[in-house]
C-alpha positions as a Python dict, from the first residue, in 0.01 Angstrom:
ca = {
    (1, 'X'): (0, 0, 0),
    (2, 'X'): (-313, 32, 175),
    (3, 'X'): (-393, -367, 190),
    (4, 'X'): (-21, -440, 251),
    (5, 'X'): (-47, -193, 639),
    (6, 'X'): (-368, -358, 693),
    (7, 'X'): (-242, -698, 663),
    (8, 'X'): (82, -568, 825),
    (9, 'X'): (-163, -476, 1125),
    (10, 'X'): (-372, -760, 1174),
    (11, 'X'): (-40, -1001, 1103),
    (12, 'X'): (-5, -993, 1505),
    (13, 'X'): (-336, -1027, 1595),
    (14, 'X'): (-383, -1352, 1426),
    (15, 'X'): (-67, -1493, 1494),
    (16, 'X'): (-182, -1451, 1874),
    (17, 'X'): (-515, -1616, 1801),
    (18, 'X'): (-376, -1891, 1603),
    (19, 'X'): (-127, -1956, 1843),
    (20, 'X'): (-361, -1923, 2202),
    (21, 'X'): (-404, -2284, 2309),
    (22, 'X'): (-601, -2240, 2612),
    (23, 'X'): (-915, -2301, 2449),
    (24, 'X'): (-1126, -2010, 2539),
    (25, 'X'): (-1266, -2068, 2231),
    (26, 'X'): (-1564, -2265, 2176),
    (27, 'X'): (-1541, -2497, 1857),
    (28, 'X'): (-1853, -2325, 1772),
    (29, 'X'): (-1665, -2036, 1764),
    (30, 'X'): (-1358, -2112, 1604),
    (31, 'X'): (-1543, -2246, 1307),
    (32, 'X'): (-1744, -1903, 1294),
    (33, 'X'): (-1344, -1750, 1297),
    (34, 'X'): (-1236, -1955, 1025),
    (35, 'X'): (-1493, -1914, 789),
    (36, 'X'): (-1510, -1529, 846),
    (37, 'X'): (-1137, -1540, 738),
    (38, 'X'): (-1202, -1786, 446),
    (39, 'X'): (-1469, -1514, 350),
    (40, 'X'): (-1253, -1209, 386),
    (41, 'X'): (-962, -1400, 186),
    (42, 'X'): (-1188, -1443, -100),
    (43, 'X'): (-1300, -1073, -114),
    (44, 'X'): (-934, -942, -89),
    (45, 'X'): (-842, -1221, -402),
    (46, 'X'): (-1165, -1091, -615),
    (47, 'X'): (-1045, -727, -525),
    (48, 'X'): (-718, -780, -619),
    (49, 'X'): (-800, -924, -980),
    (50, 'X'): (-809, -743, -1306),
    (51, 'X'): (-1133, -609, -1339),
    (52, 'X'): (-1249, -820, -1673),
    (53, 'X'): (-1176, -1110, -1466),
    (54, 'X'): (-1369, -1043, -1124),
    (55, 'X'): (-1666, -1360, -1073),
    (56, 'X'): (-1438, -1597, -1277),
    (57, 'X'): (-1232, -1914, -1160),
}
């Protein structure tokens, strides 16, 4: 329930940076944006296995 509001939250807040196409961004940037969300999607999968499995492919 808890991860579900936060990703209910943030939902709009992405969807607003993914879809801003004025470039305000620096490449440099974006690239720094997409790997912290690569990074946090990886921590919310590992959280969300069973704990015997956590480190594992």
């Amino acid at each position: 329930p808890v991860l579900r509001s936060t990703l209910d939250n943030a939902e709009p807040v992405l969807r607003s940076t993914f879809l801003h196409t004025q470039g305000s961004l620096a490449v440099r940037e974006r690239k720094s944006y997409v790997a912290g969300l690569v990074a946090a999607t990886a921590v919310v999968t590992e959280a969300l296995k069973p704990a015997g499995k956590r480190g594992t492919l």
